[in-house]
N, C-alpha and C positions, 0 to 999 in steps of 0.2 A: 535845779533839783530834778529825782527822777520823772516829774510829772508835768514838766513844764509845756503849755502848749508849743505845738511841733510845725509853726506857723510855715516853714521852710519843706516840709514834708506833703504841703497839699499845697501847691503854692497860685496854681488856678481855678483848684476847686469851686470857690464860691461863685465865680463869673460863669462859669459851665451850664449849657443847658441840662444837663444830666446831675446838677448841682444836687439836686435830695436824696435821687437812689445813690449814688456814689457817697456821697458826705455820709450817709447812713450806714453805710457796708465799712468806712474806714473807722467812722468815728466807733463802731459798736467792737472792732475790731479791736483798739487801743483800748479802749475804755475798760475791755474783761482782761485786757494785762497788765494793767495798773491800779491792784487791789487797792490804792492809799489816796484814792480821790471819788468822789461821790455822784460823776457825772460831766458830760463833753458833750459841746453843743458848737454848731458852724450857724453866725449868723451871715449876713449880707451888710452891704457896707452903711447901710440906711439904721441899722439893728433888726431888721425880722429875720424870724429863724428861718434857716434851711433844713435843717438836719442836727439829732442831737440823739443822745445815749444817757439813760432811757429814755425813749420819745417820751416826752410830755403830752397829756392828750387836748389835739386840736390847739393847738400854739404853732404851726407852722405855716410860714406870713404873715406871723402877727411880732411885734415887737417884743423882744426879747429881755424884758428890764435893763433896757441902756444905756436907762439915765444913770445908772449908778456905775456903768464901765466903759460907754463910749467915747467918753471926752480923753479919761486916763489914756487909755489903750493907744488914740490918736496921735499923742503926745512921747509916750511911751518910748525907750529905743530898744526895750526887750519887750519886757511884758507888764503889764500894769495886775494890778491886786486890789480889790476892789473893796470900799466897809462892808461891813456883813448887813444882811440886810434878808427877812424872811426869803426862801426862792417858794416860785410861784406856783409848783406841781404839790406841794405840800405843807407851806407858811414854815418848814425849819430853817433857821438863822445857817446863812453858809456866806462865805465869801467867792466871789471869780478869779480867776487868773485868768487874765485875758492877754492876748497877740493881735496884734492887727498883719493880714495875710498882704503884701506887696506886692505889685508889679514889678518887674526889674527897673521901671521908671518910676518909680517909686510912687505911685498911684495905688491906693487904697481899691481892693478888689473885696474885704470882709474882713471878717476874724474868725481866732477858734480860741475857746475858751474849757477852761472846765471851774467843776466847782467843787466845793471843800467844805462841808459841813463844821458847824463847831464846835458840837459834838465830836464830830471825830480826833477834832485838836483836844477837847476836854481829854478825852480817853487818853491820848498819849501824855501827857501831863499829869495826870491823875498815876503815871507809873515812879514818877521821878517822887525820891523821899527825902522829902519837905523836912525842915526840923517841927519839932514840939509847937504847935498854935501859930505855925507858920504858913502865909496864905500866898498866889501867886492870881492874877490877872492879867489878861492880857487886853489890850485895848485899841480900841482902828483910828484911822484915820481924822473920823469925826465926832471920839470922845466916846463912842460906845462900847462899853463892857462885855465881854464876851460869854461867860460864864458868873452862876454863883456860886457860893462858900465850898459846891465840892464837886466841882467842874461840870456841874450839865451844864446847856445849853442857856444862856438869859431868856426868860420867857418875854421879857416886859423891857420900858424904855428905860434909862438911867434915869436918876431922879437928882435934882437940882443940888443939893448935896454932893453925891456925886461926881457931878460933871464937873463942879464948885473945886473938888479936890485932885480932879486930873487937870484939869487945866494951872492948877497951883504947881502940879507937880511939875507938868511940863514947864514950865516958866521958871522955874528953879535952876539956878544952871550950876549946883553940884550936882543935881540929880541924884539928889536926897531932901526928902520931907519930914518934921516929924509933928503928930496930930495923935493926940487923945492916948497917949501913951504908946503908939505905933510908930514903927518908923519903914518910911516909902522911899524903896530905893527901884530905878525904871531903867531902862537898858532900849534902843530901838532893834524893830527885827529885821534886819538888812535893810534891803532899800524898800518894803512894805508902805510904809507909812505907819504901822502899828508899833504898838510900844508894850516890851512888858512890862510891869510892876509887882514885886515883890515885897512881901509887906511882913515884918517878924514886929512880936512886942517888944519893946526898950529890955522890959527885965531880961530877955531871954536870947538878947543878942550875941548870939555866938562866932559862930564860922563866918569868917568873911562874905562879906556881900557881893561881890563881884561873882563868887564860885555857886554862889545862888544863880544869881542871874543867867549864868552862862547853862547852869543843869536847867535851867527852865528856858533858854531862850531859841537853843537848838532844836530840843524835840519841837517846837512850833516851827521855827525854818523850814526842819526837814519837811515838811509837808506843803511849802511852797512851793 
C-alpha cells in the first residue's frame, strides 16, 4: 500500500550514531507526505524509540510498546500489522505496521513503523453505503472489535458475548453465521490477521454477500 513502512529506504539508519537527528528529519519528511497514516516512529532493535513523527513527548529511549509489534515484525517477511491497542501519546485505539530494518546479512539493525488510528479506518468505511439495518465490523487478530454501531472508535474492551460470537464465527468454515435473527458473514483482510464481518438481518437479505464484503474489505486494506 501507499504507506507501507520504507524499511529499504533507511537501511542503516537505526545503527548510526547520528540515529535521532537523522531518523527525525526523514521520518518528519514522509510522514507530512502521506496524509492517510497517523504517525512513523524508528525504534532500535531492543524496541526504544530513536526517532518518530510526531515526537511523543519524552519517550525516546524508552520502549516503544513492543510487546504488541516486536515478536510479529521479527518473524514478518514484509511487514507485520499489529492488534489495536490504545497508543501511548494519547490512549486512541490505533494499529502499527511495522518492518524490521536489515543488515545485508540479514541481522536485525531496528524497525520503522507507522500507525493507523481506527478512527481513521472508521471514517473510510462510514463512506461506503451499507444497505437498510446493515452493520460492518471489523476485528484483529486477538478478537478485538474495532468500532461501534456507527464507526467511532471502540472505547472499551469486547465483552464476553462478544468474543463468544467472533470466535463462533471464526470457527465456522462456510464463513457464515446466523444468531438472533442476524446473519454473520467475515471475509479476512489480506494477510493482517483481521477479519471483516458484515452482518445484515435475515429479513432484509438482499444483494449478495460477497459484494458486501469486498465494498467493505478494500477501503480498510487501502489504509494498510
Amino acid at each position: 500500500a501507499a504507506h507501507r513502512p520504507t524499511a529499504g529506504r533507511m537501511p542503516a539508519v537505526p545503527a548510526r550514531p547520528t540515529a535521532p537527528v537523522e531518523g527525525d528529519n526523514r521520518l518528519s519528511a514522509t510522514f507530512s507526505s502521506h496524509p492517510r497514516i497517523d504517525g512513523m516512529f524508528l525504534p532500535a532493535r531492543n524496541g526504544a524509540l530513536i526517532a518518530s513523527s510526531p515526537p511523543p513527548p519524552d519517550r525516546v529511549g524508552s520502549d516503544f510498546g513492543s510487546a504488541n509489534w516486536i515478536a510479529g515484525a521479527l518473524k514478518a517477511a514484509d511487514v507485520y500489522v499489529s492488534p489495536v491497542q490504545p497508543r501511548s501519546v494519547d490512549r486512541r485505539n490505533a494499529s502499527e505496521v511495522v518492518g524490521a530494518v536489515r543488515a545485508t546479512d540479514g541481522t536485525t539493525l531496528g524497525f520503522i513503523g507507522v500507525t493507523v488510528l481506527t478512527e481513521r479506518i472508521g471514517r473510510r468505511l462510514s463512506a461506503v453505503d451499507l444497505a437498510d439495518q446493515s452493520r460492518c465490523q471489523i476485528v484483529d487478530q486477538t478478537g478485538n472489535t474495532f468500532f461501534t454501531g456507527n464507526f467511532d472508535a471502540n472505547p472499551g474492551p469486547v465483552s464476553k458475548a462478544g468474543k463468544q460470537l467472533v470466535h463462533d464465527i471464526r470457527n465456522d468454515r462456510s464463513g457464515h453465521i446466523e444468531r438472533d435473527g442476524n446473519i454473520y458473514s467475515l471475509a479476512p483482510v489480506d494477510s493482517t490477521g483481521w477479519t471483516t464481518v458484515f452482518v445484515q438481518p435475515r429479513a432484509i437479505r438482499s444483494q449478495p454477500v460477497h459484494e458486501r464484503l469486498k465494498q467493505t474489505t478494500l477501503p480498510a486494506l487501502s489504509l494498510i
